[in-house]
C-alpha positions in Angstrom: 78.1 -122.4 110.8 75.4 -124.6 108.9 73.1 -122.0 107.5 70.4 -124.8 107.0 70.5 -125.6 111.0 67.4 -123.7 112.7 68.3 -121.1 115.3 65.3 -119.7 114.9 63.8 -117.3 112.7 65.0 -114.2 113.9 68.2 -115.7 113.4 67.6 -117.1 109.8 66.4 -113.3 108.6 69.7 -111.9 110.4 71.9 -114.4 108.3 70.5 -113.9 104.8 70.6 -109.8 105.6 74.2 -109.9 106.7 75.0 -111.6 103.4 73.3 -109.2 101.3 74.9 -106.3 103.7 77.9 -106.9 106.0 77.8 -103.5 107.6 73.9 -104.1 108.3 75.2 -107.2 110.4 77.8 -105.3 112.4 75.5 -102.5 112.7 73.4 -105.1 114.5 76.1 -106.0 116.8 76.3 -102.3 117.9 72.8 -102.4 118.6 72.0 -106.0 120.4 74.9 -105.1 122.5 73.2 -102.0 123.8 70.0 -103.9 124.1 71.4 -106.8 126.1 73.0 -104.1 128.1 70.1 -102.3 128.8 67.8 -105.7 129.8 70.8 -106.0 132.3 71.7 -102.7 133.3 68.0 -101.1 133.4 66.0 -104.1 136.1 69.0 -103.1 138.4 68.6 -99.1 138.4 64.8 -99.6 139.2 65.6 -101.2 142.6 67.3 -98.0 143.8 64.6 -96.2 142.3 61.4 -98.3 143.7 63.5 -98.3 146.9 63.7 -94.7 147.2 59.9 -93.7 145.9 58.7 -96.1 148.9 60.6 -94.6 151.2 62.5 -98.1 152.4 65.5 -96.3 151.7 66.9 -92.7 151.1 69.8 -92.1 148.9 71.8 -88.7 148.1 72.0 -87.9 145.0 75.6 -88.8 144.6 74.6 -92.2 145.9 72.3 -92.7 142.8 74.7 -91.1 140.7 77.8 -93.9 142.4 75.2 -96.8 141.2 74.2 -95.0 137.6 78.1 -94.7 137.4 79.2 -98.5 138.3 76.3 -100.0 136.1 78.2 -97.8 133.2 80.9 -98.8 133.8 80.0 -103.0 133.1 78.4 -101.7 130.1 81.6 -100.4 128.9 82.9 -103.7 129.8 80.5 -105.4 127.7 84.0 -106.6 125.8 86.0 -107.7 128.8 86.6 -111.4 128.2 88.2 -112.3 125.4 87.8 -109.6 123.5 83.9 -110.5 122.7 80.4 -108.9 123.9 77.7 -110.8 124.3 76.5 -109.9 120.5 80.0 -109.9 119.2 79.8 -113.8 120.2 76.3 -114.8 119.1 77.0 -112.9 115.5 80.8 -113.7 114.9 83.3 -110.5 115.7 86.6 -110.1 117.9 88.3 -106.7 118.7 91.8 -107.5 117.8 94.7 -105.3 118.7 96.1 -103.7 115.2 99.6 -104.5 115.8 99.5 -108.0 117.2 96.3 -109.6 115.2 95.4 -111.3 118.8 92.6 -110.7 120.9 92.5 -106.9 122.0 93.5 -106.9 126.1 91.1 -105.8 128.7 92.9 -102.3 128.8 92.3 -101.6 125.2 88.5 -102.7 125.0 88.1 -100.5 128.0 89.3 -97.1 126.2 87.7 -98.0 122.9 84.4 -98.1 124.4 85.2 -95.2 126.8 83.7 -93.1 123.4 80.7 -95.1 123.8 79.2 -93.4 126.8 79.3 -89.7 125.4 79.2 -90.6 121.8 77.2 -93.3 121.3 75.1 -92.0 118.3 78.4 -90.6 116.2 80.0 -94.0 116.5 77.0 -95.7 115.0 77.9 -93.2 112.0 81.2 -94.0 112.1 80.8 -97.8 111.8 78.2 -97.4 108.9 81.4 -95.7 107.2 84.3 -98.0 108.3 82.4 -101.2 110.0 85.9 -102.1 111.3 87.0 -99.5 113.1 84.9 -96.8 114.8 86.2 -93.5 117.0 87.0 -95.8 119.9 89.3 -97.9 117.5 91.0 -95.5 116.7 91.9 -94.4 119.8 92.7 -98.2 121.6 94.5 -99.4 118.2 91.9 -101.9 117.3 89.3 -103.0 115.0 86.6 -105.5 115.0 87.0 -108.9 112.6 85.1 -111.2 111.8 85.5 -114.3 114.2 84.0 -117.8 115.3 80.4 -117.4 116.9 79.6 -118.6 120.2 77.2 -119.2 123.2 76.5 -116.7 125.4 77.2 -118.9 128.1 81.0 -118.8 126.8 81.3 -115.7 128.9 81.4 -117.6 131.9 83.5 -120.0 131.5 85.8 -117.1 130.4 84.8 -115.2 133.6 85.6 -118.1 136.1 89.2 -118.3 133.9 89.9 -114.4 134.0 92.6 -113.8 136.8 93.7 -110.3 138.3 95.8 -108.5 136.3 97.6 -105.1 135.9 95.0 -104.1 133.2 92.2 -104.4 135.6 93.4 -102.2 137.9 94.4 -99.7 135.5 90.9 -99.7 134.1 89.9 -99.2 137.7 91.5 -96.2 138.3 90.8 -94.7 134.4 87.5 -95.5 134.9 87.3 -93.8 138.6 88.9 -90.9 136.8 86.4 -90.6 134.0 83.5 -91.4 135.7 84.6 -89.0 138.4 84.6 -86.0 135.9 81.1 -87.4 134.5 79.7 -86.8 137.9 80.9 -83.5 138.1 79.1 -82.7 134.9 75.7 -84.0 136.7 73.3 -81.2 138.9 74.4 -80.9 142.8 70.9 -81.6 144.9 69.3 -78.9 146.7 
């Protein structure tokens, strides 16, 4: 990338830390992934919620717990095509799977970030310590490199190429699994 191109200025502060600090810069990733999750994730739980307070509609508690789950579950996901979240493209990372050096598959993104919904705190920690590999990497056989930066509006052209596969369903049914227990974890309603 030509650091004298304006992106912004946001962008030209992000660039000129991440030189002085590379785990400042995948720090960063962590953390605009969980905010570009949230701005998605968040508008989406308040239409249950405004839908229930006004009394249009009235949902057990296991129904808002069913939507809470799903929502979860894309942010797990974040990582899904090609191996990149939406930060991981805008600042330049890949998960790659350890053995192969390609792109991690779907099934492998899925269980490293599976530690990312009870942990998320600890694995911030653990990436100030090893920026390559946090508790999830170890667990999926990955780590995170350093790759070509792109357009957010990559991800859909990699959406509209993604085809069924046997990972998918597999994530399906892990993530039915885990998010299954989760629930179980949550209070029953009176």
């Amino acid at each position: 990338m030509n650091d004298t191109e304006y992106k912004g200025i946001l962008h030209k502060e992000v660039n000129k830390l991440s030189r002085i600090n590379p785990i400042f810069h995948r720090i960063l990733s962590m953390l605009l992934d969980h905010i570009l999750m949230c701005i998605f994730i968040v508008p989406i739980m308040f239409i249950p919620m405004i839908l229930m307070i006004s009394g249009i509609l009235e949902f057990e508690n296991r129904t808002f717990f069913i939507i809470f789950f799903l929502l979860i579950f894309v942010y797990i996901n974040k990582d899904f095509f090609n191996a990149k979240s939406p930060a991981k493209r805008l600042l330049g990372y890949q998960i790659i799977n350890r053995k192969t050096g390609k792109a991690a598959n779907e099934l492998q993104c899925f269980v490293r970030n599976l530690t990312i919904a009870i942990a998320w705190p600890l694995e911030v920690i653990v990436a100030l310590y090893n920026p390559e590999r946090r508790i999830g990497d170890f667990l999926a056989n990955t780590k995170v490199v350093i790759s070509e930066k792109e357009k957010l509006k990559t991800i859909w052209s990699d959406f509209k190429s993604k085809t069924l596969k046997l990972n998918f369903i597999a994530i399906l049914i892990i993530g039915i699994i885990y998010f299954y227990g989760l629930s179980l974890l949550m209070p029953k309603a009176h």
